[in-house]
C-alpha positions in Angstrom: -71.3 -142.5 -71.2 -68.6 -139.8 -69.5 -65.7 -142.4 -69.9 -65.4 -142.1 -73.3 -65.7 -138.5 -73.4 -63.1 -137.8 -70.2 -60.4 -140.3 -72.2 -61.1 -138.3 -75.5 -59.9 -135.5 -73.3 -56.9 -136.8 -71.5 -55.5 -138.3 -75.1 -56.2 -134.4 -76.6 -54.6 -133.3 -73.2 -51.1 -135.5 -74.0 -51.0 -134.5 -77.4 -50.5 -130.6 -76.0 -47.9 -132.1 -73.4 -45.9 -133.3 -76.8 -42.6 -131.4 -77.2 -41.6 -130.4 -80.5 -38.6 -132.9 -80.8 -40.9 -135.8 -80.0 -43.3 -134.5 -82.4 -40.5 -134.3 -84.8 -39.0 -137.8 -84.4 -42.8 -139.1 -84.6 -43.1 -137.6 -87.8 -39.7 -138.9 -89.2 -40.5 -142.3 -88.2 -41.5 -144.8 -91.0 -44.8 -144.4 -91.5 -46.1 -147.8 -93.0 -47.2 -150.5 -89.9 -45.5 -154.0 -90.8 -48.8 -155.5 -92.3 -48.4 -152.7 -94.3 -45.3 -153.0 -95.1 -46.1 -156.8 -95.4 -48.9 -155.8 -98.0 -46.8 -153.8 -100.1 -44.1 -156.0 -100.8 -46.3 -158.7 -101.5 -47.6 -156.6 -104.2 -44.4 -155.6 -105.6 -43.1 -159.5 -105.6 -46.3 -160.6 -107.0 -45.8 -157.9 -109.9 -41.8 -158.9 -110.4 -42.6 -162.6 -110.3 -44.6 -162.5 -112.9 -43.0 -159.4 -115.2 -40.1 -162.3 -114.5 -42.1 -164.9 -115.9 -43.1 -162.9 -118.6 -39.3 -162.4 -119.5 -38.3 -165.7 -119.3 -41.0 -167.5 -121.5 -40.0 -164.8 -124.5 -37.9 -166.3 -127.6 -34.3 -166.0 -127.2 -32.8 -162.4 -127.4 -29.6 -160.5 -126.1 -30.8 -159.7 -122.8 -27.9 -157.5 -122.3 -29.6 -155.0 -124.6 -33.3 -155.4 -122.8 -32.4 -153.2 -120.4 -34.5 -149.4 -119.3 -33.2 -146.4 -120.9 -31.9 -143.5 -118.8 -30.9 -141.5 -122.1 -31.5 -140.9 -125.0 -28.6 -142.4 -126.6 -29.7 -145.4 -124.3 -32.9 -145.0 -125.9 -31.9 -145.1 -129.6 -29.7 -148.1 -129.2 -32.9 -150.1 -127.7 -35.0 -149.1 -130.4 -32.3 -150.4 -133.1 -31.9 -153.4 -131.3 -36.0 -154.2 -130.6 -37.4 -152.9 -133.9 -36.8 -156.4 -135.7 -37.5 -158.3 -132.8 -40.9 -155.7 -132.2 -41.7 -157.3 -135.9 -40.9 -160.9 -135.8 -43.0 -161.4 -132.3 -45.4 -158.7 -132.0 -47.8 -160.1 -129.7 -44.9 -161.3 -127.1 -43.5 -158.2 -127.5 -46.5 -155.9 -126.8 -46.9 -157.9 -123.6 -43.4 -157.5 -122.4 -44.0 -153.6 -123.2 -47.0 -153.1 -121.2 -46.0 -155.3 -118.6 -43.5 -153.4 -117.8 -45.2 -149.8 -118.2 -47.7 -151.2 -115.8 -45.1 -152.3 -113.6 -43.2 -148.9 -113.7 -46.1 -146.8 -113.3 -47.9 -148.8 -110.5 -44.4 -148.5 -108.2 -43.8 -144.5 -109.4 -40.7 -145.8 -110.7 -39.0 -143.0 -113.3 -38.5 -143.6 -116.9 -41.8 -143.8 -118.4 -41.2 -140.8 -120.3 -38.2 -142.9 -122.6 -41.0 -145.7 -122.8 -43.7 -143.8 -124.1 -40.9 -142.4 -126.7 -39.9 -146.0 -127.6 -43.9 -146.5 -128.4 -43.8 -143.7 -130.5 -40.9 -145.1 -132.7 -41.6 -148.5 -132.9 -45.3 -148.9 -133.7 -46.1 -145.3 -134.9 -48.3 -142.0 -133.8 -51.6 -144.0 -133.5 -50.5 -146.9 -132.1 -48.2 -145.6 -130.0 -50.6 -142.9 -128.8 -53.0 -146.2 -127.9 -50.1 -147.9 -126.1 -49.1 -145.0 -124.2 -52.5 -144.0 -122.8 -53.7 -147.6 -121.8 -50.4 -148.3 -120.0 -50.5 -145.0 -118.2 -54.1 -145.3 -117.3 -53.9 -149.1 -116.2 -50.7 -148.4 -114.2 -52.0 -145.2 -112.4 -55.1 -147.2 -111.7 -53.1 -150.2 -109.9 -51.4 -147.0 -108.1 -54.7 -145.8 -107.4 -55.9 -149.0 -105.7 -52.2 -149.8 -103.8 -52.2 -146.5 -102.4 -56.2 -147.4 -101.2 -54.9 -150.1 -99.5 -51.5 -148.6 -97.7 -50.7 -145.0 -98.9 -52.4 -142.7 -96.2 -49.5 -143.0 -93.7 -46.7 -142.7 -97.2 -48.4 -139.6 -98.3 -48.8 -137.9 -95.5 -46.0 -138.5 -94.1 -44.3 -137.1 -97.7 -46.6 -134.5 -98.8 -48.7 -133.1 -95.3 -49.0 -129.8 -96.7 -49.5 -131.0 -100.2 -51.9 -133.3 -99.4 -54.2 -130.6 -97.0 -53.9 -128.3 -100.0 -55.4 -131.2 -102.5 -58.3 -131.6 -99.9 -59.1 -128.3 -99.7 -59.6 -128.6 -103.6 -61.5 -131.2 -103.7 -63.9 -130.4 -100.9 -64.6 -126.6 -102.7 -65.0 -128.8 -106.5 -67.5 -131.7 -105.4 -69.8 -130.9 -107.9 -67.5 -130.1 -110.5 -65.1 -132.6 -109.5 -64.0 -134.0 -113.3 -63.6 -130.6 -114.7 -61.0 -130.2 -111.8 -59.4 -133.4 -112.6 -58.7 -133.3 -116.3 -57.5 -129.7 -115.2 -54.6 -131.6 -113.1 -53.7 -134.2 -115.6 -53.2 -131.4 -118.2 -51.5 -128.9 -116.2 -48.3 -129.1 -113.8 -50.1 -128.1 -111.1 -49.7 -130.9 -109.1 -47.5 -134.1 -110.2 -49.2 -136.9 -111.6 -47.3 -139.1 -108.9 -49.2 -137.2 -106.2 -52.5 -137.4 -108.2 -52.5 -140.8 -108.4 -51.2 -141.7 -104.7 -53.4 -138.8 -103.1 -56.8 -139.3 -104.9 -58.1 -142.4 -102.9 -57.2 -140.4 -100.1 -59.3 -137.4 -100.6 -62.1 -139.7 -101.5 -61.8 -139.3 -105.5 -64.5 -141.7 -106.7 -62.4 -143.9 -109.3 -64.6 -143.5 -112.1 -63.5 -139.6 -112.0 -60.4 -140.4 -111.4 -60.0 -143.0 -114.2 -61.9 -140.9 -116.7 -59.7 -137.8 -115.9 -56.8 -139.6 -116.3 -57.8 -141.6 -120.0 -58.5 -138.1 -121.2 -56.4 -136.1 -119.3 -53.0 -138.1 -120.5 -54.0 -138.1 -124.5 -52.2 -134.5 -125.1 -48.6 -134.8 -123.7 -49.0 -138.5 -124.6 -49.7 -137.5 -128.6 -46.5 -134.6 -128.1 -44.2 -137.6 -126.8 -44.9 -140.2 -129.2 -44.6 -138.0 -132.4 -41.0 -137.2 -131.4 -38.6 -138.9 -133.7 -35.9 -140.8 -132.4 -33.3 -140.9 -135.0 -30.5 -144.1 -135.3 -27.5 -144.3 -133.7 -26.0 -144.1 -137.1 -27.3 -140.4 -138.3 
């Protein structure tokens, strides 16, 4: 029984013999292992393959103009350009939409924000309000679950103080842990991007997490959808 307590020892013993610069260089290493690495990409491919497909089997179009906006001049010629085609294949449409909201939000990739403004002026308040907060919720979900499966080493390798901070939180709000949660999604206390990575991490049971974030998202989601987008031509 003293073996395993003398080489608990000698490992806590090396890690005082550690210099600073090794420290350093540890910490600057990439911090996924390769099946992790492995794990991640095979997500991401699995995700483009078929937001691919998804691409491919819709009617012709000018794909040229099916591109993500950056601005918002970007923005206003994809919304003159989709609004017929928005009306003459809804359903394929809608697919293609959330498809790639999912996609977006799952990979923390920016420009959700001129999405969730295209809802808004292509389908309207309500149904753009609907779009908006199922996309959001189902893509920080699929975060939520990827970052189960490999985002321990990316966050704290990113966020270390953040993420001690957010555990501090959690551990002083277990009883009151929803309350806390909405407070987060409705306030810029933390970044969503950190909420979502950071949650399965500190042991957020997903049912909080996802109710928080269903309810949490609906009032900047109702503030972004009701602003107008006016054409190109005005």
């Amino acid at each position: 029984m003293a073996a395993p307590r003398t080489a608990v020892v000698l490992d806590r013993d090396e890690e005082k013999n550690v210099s600073p610069s090794e420290k350093k260089l540890k910490m600057e290493r990439f911090p996924l292992s390769r099946w992790e690495f492995a794990a991640a990409l095979g997500v991401f491919l699995i995700f483009s393959t078929g937001l691919l497909c998804i691409y491919l089997t819709m009617p012709a179009a000018d794909y040229e103009m099916l591109k993500l906006p950056h601005t918002l001049a970007d923005l206003r010629l994809l919304k003159d350009h989709l609004a017929t085609y928005a009306q003459v294949y809804p359903a394929k449409f809608i697919l293609g939409y959330c498809s790639t909201y999912i996609f977006m939000q799952t990979f923390m990739i920016p420009g959700t924000i001129f999405m969730s403004l295209l809802a808004g002026a292509l389908f309207g308040v309500v149904r753009g309000l609907f779009l908006v907060v199922f996309n959001a919720t189902a893509g920080a979900s699929s975060c939520y679950f990827l970052s189960k499966l490999i985002g321990r080493p990316i966050v704290t390798w990113l966020w270390p103080e953040k993420l001690r901070f957010f555990q501090g939180e959690i551990a002083k709000r277990k009883e009151k842990l929803l309350n806390y949660m909405l407070f987060l999604r409705v306030t810029p206390t933390l970044p969503n991007l950190f909420i979502n990575l950071a949650s399965p991490i500190v042991d957020i049971p997903f049912h909080i997490f996802f109710l928080a974030t269903v309810i949490g998202l609906i009032p900047a989601s109702y503030i972004t959808v009701r602003v107008r987008i006016y054409p190109v031509s005005s």
